[in-house]
C-alpha positions in Angstrom: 118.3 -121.4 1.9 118.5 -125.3 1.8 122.3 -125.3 2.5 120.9 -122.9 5.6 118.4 -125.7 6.2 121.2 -128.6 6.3 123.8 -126.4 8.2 120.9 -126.6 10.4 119.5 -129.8 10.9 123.5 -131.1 11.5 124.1 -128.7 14.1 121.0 -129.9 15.9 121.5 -133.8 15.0 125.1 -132.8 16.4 123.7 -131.5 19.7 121.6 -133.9 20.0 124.2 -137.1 19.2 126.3 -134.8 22.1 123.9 -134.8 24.9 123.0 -138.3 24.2 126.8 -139.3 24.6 127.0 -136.9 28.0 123.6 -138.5 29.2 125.5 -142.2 28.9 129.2 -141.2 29.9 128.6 -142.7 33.6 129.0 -145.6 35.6 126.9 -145.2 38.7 123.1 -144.3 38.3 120.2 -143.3 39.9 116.9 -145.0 39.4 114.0 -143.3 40.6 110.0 -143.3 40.1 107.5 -145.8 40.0 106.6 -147.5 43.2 110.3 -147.0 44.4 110.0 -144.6 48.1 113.4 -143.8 47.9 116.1 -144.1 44.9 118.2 -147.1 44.2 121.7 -146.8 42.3 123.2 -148.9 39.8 126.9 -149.7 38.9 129.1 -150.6 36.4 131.5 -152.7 37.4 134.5 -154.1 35.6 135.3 -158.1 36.9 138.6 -158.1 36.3 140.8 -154.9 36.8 144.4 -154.0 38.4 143.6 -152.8 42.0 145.4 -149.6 41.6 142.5 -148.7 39.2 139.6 -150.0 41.6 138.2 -146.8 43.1 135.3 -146.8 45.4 134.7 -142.9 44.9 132.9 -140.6 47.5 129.6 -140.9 45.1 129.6 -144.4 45.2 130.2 -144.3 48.8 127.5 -141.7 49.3 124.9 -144.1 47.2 125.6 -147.0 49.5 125.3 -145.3 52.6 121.8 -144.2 51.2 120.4 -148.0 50.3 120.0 -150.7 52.6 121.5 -153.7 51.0 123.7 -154.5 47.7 123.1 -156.7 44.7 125.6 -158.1 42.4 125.1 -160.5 39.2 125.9 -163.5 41.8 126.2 -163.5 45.7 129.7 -163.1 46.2 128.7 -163.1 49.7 127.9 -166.9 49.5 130.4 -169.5 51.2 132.0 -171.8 49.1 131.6 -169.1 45.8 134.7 -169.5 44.6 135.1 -173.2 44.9 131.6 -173.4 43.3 132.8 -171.1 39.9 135.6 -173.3 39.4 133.6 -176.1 38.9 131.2 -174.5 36.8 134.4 -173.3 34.8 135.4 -176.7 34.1 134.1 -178.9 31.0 131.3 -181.5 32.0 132.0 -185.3 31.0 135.7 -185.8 30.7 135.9 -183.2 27.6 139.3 -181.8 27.4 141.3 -179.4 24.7 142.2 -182.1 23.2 139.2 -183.2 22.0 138.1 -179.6 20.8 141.2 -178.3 19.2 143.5 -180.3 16.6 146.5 -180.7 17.2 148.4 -177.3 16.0 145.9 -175.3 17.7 146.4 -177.1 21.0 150.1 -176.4 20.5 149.4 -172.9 19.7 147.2 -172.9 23.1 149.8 -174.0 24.9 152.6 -172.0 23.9 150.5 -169.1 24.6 150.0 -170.2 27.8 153.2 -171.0 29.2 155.2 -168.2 27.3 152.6 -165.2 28.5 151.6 -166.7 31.5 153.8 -169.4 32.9 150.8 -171.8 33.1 150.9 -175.2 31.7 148.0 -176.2 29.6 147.8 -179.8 31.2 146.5 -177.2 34.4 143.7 -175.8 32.5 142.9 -178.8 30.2 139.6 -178.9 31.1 138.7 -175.5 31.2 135.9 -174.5 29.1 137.3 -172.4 25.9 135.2 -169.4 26.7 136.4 -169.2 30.1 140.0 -169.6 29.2 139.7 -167.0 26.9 139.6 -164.8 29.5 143.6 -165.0 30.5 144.3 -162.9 27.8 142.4 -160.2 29.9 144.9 -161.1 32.5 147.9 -161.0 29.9 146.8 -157.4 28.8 146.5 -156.5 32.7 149.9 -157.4 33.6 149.0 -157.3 37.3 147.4 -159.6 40.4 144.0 -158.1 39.3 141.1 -157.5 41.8 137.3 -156.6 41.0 135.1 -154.0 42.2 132.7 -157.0 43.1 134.8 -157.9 46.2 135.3 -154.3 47.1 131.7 -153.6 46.9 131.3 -156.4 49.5 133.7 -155.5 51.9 132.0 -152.3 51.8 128.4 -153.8 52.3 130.5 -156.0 55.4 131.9 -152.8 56.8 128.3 -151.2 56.9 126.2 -154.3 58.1 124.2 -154.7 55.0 123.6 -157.7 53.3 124.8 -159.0 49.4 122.2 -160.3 47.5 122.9 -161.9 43.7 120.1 -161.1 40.4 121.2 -165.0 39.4 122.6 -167.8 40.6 126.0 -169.3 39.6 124.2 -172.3 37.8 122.2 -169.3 35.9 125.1 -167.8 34.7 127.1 -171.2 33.7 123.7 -172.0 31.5 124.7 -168.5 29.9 127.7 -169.5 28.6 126.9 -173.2 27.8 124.5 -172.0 25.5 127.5 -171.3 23.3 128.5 -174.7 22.1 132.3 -175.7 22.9 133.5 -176.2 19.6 132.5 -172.3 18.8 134.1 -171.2 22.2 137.1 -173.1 21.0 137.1 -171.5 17.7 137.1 -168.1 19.8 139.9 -169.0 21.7 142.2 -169.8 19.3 141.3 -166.6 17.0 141.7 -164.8 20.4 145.6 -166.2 20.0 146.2 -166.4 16.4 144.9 -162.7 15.9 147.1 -161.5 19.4 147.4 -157.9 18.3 143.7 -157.7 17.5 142.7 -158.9 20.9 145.3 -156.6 22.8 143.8 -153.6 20.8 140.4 -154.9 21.7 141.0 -155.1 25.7 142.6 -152.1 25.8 139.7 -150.4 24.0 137.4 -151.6 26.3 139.5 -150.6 29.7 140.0 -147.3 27.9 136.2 -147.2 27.4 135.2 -148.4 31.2 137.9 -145.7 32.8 136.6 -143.1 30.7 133.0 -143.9 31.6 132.0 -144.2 27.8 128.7 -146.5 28.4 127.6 -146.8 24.9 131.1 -147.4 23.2 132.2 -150.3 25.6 128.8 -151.8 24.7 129.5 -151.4 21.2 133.2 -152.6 21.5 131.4 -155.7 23.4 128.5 -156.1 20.4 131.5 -156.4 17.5 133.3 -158.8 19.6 130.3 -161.1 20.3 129.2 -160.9 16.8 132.3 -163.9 16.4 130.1 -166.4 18.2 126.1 -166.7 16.9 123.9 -166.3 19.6 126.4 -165.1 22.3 124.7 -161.8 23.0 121.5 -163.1 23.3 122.4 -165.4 25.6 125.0 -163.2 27.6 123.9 -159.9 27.5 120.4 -159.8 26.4 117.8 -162.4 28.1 120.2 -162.0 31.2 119.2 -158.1 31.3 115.5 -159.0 30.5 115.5 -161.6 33.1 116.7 -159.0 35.5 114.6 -156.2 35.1 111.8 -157.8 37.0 113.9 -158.6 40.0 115.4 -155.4 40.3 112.0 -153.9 40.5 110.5 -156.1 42.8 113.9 -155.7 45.2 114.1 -152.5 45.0 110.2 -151.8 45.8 111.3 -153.8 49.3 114.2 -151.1 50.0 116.6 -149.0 48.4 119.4 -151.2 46.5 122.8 -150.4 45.2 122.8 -152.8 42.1 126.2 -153.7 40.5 126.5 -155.5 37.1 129.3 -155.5 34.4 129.4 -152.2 33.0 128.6 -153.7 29.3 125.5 -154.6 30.5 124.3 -150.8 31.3 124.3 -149.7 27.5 122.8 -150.3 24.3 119.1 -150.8 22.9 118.6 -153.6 25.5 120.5 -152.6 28.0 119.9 -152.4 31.9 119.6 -148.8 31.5 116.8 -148.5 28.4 114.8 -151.3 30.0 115.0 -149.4 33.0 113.7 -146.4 31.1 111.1 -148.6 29.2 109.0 -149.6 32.2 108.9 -145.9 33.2 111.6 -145.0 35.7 114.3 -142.1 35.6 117.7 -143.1 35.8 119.7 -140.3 35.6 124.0 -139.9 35.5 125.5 -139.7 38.9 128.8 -138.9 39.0 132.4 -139.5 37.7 134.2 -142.8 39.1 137.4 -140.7 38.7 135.7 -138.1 41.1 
């Protein structure tokens, strides 16, 4: 009887563990309930990708023909946005690598640099750490890589509707300079030293985001962040917190097609439980590969 009991109570904790992994499997959401007349969508976007992979599927076309405008992080939409990020990207008050990294880790920066990506460090030598980190995203890539951001907003160009941003670029810079430079420095050059690692890592989480596997590329995101104290709370976290409000309130005004990085949707505070929390349904869509 009690090995009848257990056999039991695993199949259903099995179910159960199954339909929670189906109910997250998606990128693009519907959020519905509330005060909301009509249903708004959110969408998991990926910032850097190969364009080959960037697919704006008949669902997601069929979500922003139903809403009247769509919101990103930031305004892509904004002139001068890309001058604008790569001054925020740059270290503040004359700080360079050299005065973050000794003198072997510099050299280890900037072999990396030229030998995987034919860039001199003297180019990016006052790049923050945490931002240059992100090259070994392009390294892994191997490609001229585009984001779904910029196709979302040559969609929302195409259909007349305006782009609309959940923070400002000066919002998101205070995000990251929350994490003092010395640790982002320290993050960088484990990024190099352990190489392997971080290829296994980036490739987990592309595997993750083309599969649609919500939970496990937060997870994969939650290990990685665990390296620098306080980086989730100040990157994921308070960032999803602070957006719930705004979502609500913009999408009370008229059906929205939100966008956000996809490791934002999952986890105990993530875009998607909040959502949930303050009493709407958001339900699974589709299938980006559909």
């Amino acid at each position: 009887m009690i090995k009848t009991v257990i056999a039991t109570i695993a199949s259903i904790l099995s179910l159960l563990l199954s339909v929670s992994a189906q109910d997250t499997d998606a990128l693009l959401w519907k959020i519905s309930g509330n005060d909301f007349s009509q249903p708004s969508y959110l969408f998991g976007t990926i910032h850097l990708m190969c364009p080959d992979d960037i697919q704006i599927t008949q669902p997601m076309r069929d979500a922003l023909q139903n809403t009247k405008q769509v919101v990103l992080e930031i305004d892509m939409d904004e002139p001068g946005i890309m001058q604008n990020m790569q001054s925020i990207a740059m270290m503040a008050d004359g700080t360079t690598l050299n005065d973050l990294l000794t003198e072997d880790e510099y050299q280890l920066v900037g072999n990396y640099l030229q030998d995987s990506l034919q860039i001199p460090i003297q180019a990016l030598n006052a790049m923050k750490p945490l931002m240059l980190s992100t090259f070994t995203f392009l390294d892994v890539l191997n490609c001229q890589p585009g984001s779904y951001e910029m196709q979302l907003v040559q969609q929302a160009k195409e259909q007349q509707k305006e782009v609309l941003g959940l923070e400002t670029l000066e919002d998101q810079a205070q995000a990251f300079d929350f994490i003092p430079l010395e640790e982002q420095a320290d993050y960088l050059v484990d990024a190099i030293q352990n190489y392997d690692e971080t290829v296994f890592e980036i490739e987990a989480i592309l595997a993750a985001y083309q599969s649609e596997q919500v939970e496990h590329l937060y997870n994969i995101t939650h290990e990685s962040m665990q390296e620098m104290e306080g980086a989730e709370e100040s990157l994921l976290t308070k960032r999803n917190q602070n957006w719930i409000p705004l979502m609500e309130e913009i999408a009370q005004d008229q059906p929205t097609f939100f966008a956000v990085g996809a490791a934002h949707l999952g986890g105990p505070m993530g875009v998607i439980a909040l959502l949930k929390e303050q009493g709407y349904t958001v339900e699974a869509v589709s299938s980006i590969g559909q």
